[in-house]
N, C-alpha and C positions, 0 to 999 in steps of 0.2 A: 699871040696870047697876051692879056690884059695880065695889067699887073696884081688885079685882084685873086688872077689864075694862080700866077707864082707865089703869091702868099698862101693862099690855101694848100698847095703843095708842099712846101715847105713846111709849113707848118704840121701835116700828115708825115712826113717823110722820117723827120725825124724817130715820131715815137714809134714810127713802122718798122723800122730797123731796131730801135731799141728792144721792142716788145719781142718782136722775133728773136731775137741771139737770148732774150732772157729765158726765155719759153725753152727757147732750143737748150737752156743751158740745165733749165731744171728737168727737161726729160734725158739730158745726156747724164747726171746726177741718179736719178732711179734707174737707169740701165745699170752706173757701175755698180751701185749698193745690191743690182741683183745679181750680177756676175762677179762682185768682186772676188770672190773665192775661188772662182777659175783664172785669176788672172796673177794674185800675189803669189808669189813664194815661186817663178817658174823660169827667172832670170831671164825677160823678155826686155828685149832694146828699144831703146824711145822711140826710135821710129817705129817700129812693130806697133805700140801701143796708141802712139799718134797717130799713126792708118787706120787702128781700127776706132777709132772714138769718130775722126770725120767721116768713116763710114759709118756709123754708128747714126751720127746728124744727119746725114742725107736722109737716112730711113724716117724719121724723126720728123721729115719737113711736114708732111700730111696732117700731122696734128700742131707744129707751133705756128706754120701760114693763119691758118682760119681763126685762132686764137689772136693774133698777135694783130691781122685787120681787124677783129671786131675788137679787140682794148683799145688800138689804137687809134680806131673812127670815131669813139668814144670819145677817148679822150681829147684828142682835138677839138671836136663841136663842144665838148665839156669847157675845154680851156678858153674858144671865141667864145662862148655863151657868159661865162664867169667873169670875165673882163670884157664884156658890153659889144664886142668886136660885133658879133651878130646883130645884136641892135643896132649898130650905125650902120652896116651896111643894111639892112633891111629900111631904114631911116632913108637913105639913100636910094629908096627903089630897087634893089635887089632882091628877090626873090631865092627861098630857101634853097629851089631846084638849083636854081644859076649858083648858087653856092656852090653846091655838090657837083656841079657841072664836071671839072677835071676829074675830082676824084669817081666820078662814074666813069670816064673814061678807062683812068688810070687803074680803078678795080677790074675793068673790062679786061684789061690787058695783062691785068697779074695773070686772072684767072686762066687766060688762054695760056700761058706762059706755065701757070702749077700743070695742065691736062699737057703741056710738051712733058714738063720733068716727071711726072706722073706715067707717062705712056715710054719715054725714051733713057731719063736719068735713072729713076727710079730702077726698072728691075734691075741694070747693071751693078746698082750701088747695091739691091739686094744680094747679089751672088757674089761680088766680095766680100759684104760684108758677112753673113752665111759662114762660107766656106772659109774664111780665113778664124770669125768663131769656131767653127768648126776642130778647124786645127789646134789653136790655143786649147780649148778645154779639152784635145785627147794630148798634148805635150807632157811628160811628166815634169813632176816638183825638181827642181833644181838643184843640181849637185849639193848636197850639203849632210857632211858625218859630223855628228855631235860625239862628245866624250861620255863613253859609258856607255852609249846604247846602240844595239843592234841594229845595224842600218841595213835593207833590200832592195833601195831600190835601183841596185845594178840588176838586170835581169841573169840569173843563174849565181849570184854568190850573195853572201852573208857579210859584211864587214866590222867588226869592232874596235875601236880606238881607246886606249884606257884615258890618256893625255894627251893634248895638242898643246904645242910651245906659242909663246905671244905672236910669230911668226904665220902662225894659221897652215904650215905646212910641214914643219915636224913632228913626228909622232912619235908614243910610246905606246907597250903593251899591245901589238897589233894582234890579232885577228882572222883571219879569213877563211871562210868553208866555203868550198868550191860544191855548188851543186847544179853544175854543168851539164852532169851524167844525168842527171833525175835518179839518183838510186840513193838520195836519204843523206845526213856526215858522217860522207865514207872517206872524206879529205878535207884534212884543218891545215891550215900552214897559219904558225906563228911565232913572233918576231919581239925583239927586243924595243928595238925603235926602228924608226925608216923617215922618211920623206916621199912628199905627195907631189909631182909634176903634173902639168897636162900639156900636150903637143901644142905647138903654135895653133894649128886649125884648131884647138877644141876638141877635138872628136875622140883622141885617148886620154886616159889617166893611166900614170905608168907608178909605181910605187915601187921606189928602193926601198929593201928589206935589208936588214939589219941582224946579225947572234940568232939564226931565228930553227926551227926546224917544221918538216912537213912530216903530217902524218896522212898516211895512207889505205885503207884495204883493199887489198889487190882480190878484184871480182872476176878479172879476164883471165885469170890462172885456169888451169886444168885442175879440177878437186876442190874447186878454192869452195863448195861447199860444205864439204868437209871437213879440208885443214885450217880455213880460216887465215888464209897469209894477214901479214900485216906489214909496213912497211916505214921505215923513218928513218928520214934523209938528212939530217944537219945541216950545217950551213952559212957562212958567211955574212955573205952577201948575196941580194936576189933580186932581180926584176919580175915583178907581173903586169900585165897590162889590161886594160878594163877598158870596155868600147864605150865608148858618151854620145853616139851615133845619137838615140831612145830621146837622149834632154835636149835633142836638136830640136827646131820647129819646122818639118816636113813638110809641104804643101801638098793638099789635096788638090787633084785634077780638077777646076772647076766646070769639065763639062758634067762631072756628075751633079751639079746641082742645077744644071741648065734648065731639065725640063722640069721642073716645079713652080707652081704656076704663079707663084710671088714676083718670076723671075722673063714671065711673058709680057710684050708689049698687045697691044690693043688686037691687032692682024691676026698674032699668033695665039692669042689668048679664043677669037672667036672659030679659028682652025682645030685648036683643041676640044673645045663645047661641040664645035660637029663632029667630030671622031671620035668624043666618050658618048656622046646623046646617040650613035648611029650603034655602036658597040653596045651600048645596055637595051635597044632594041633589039637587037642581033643576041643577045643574053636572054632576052625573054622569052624570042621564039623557041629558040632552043630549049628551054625550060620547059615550058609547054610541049612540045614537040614529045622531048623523053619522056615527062612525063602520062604522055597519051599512051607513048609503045608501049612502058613499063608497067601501067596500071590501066590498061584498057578496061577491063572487068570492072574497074568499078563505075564504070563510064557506061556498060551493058547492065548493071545493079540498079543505077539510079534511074535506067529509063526503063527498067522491069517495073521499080517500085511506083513510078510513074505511070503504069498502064497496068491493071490488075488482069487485062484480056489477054495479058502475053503470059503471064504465067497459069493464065487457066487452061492455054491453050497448048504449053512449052511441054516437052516429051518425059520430062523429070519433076518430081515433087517440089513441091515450094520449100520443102526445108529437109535437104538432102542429106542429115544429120540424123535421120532415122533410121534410115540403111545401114549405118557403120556401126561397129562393133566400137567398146572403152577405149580399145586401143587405140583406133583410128580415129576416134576423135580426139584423141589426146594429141595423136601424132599433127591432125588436123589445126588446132587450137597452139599448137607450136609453132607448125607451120606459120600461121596467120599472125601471132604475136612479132617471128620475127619479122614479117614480112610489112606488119604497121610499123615497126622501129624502123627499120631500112626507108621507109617512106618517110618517116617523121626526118631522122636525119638527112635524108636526102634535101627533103625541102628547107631545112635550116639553114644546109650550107649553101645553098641556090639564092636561099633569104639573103644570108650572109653578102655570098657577092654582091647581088643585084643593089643591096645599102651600101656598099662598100664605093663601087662605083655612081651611084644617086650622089651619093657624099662628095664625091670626087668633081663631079659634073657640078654642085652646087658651089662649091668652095673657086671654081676657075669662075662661073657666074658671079661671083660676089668680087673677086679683082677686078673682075672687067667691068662691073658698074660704079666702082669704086673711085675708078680714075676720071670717072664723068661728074659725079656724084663729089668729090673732094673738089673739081674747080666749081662746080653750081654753089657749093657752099660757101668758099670765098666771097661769090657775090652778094650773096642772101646775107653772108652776116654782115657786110656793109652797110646793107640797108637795115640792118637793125642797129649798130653800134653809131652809125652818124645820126640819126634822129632823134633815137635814145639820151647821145651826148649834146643835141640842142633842144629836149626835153629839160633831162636833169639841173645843165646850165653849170657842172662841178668837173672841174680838169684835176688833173694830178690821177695818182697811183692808189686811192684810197676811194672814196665811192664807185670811181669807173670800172677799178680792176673786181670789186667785187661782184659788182652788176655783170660783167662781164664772163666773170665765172660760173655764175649762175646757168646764163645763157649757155654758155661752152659746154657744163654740163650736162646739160637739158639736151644740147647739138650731141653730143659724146653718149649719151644715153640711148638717143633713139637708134644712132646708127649702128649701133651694139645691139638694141633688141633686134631692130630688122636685119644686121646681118648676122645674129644666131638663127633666127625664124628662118631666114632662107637657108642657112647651112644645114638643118634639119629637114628642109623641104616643107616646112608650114606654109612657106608664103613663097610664092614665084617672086627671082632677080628683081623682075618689072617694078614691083610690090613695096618687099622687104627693104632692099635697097637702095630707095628714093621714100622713104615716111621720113625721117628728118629733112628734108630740102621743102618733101609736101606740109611738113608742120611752118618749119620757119618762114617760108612764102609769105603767109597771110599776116603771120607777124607783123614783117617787114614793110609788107603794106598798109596799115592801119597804126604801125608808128611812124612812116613818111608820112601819112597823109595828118596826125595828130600835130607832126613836130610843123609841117606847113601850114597849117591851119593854126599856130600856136595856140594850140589846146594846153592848157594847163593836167597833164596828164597825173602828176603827183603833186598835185597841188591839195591840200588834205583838208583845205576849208573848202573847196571847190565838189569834192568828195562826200564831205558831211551832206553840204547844200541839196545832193543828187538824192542822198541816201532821204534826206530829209522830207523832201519832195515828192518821194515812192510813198513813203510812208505814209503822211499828208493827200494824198490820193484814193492810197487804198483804206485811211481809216473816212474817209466820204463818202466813198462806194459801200461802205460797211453801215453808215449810217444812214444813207439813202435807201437800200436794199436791206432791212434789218434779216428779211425771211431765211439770204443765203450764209446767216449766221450759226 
């Protein structure tokens, strides 16, 4: 490798990496701002919370990759371009292509490298990071009684604290209705003061009670609807214990999130499209099918209405409505009402599935082109960001990143429309989910081929000149031809 190669690399490598963890950091940034609320107040341990944030970035790579090579191809050819580097090496017989030479290579290679993490890292990083979401936001809020108010969320009792000492674990004016039983406060126990422990493990909170007494109504009595017992016990001193099991963080099974198709590799992603695509034909027959038993007559209806010879010639009136008597049209006209509702809902809910599963079949079609579709665009925005950045000729984080977002947008836009379009079934996988790759293509082409050609592409005297020229043409042709005026 010439040493023109290593500079060029190096010089890419850098804002490659940079651009990516930045990218990566401001979509790690709108994740917590939209889950923050599930995550404060639930006394989770750093490392719990550190797992889920690097899983949170793996998820994440799909969009700061393709972002972070085009700001960063950009800015590179931006920064040779602006300090002349480009000119002397083109001064020296180097060609644009020979420029880019490694970095084709080296986009070659991301690329293949995103479609491994894409087909192999990816779902795994999906299904922890899922499921261990999952768990955080069903975990409850974190042990914590304030003074004065009515705290619940131990499941079955009620707590109030009147004062807590600087200590954070003495108490006064305690508290507690036990509503264990489900039958209402049929049982208050309260106390003078006490103290708050909890077991080594975590898992109880045990409360010394203090001068306190319990009250009771005894429901398990014989009569006790009638006489109404009541019961109150004095007391000392008391233990109660309270399970903290609930403010655990429990782990869900992650095979329940296995089959979701977020969490299929490539194999299994196209095993599941034959087994829902074979299944919603297998739904349709049958549809048809019942439908033919259950409503056959109207099948025998439309091919009467269809041939006026069958009914001239059928042993019964055309309109057998004339034989019956009030009643029995009435009964008749019931009949046939419920018998349209029963067809109408039938066919709704047949509707129902056969979308349901369309839906299902299109959403596994849209991951699985997705992971093709996310390395094609790695390369595609190369070819836009490195020509782009020996167009413009301006490095740094201020024209390129904007130019850059522009693009991303434009990339983030379409692959949004085309994979809603295909999640609705407007547009077949084929389709929908390759118009951003089919857009930026010809881009990509026609700014390589401006930037080797150095075409002055935003050059804005070069732009006048053209506009100028049009116009200067067609006020000749206007003046040659006055008739087509």
């Amino acid at each position: 490798m010439k040493k023109i190669d290593w500079f060029v690399l190096k010089s890419y490598l850098g804002p490659l990496v940079m651009t990516f963890f930045i990218a990566l950091f401001i979509l790690l940034m709108q994740f917590l701002w939209k889950y923050i609320d599930d995550l404060v107040g639930k006394g989770l341990e750093w490392y719990i919370i550190f797992k889920l944030l690097f899983l949170a970035s793996s998820t994440f790579v799909p969009l700061a990759l393709p972002l972070a090579i085009l700001l960063s191809s950009l800015m590179t050819f931006g920064n040779m371009g602006e300090h002349y580097e480009l000119v002397s090496m083109k001064t020296a017989g180097i060609s644009l292509s020979r420029i880019m030479r490694p970095l084709i290579i080296l986009s070659i290679l991301v690329s293949l490298l995103a479609f491994y993490f894409a087909n192999n890292v990816l779902p795994t990083a999906n299904l922890k990071f899922i499921s261990l979401l999952y768990d955080i936001r069903s975990k409850k809020l974190a042990f914590n009684i304030k003074e004065g108010v009515f705290y619940n969320g131990i499941e079955g009792f009620v707590i109030r604290v009147g004062r807590k000492d600087a200590d954070g674990n003495t108490i006064h004016s305690v508290m507690i209705y036990n509503h264990s039983k489900r039958q209402g406060n049929i049982s208050l126990t309260t106390a003078d003061w006490g103290r708050m422990e909890l077991t080594p493990d975590k898992r109880f909170l045990i409360f010394r009670l203090f001068n306190g007494t319990n009250f009771e109504e005894r429901n398990d009595l014989r009569g006790a609807e009638i006489t109404r017992p009541f019961q109150r016990t004095i007391f000392k001193e008391q233990y109660q214990l309270f399970d903290l099991s609930t403010f655990q963080l429990t782990r869900t099974d992650e095979k329940l999130f296995k089959s979701n198709y977020e969490m299929l590799n490539t194999r299994q992603l196209m095993l599941m499209i034959d087994s829902i695509r074979h299944q919603y034909k297998n739904d349709q027959r049958y549809f048809e099918k019942s439908f033919l038993n259950s409503y056959a007559f109207l099948a025998a209806y439309d091919t009467l209405k269809k041939d006026p010879l069958l009914i001239k010639n059928a042993k019964y009136p055309a309109d057998i409505t004339t034989t019956l008597s009030s009643a029995e049209k009435r009964h008749l006209m019931e009949v046939a009402r419920m018998t349209a509702s029963s067809f109408r809902d039938n066919a709704e809910m047949n509707r129902q599935s056969l979308y349901g599963r369309s839906k299902l079949l299109h959403k596994h079609e849209v991951v699985l082109h997705k992971k093709f579709t996310f390395s094609i665009a790695c390369f595609l925005l190369f070819f836009i960001g490195a020509p782009l950045g020996a167009i413009i000729r301006k490095g740094g984080l201020g024209l390129p990143a904007v130019i850059s977002t522009i693009f991303f947008l434009l990339f983030w836009i379409l692959s949004f429309t085309g994979e809603k379009y295909t999640d609705e079934g407007v547009l077949p996988a084929y389709q929908g989910m390759w118009i951003a790759p089919a857009v930026l293509l010809p881009i990509g082409i026609f700014l390589t081929y401006k930037a080797t050609v150095d075409a002055s592409l935003l050059d804005i005297d070069s732009w006048i000149k053209l506009f100028n020229k049009i116009f200067r043409i067609n006020s000749r042709k206007a003046y040659e031809n006055p008739d087509t005026l």
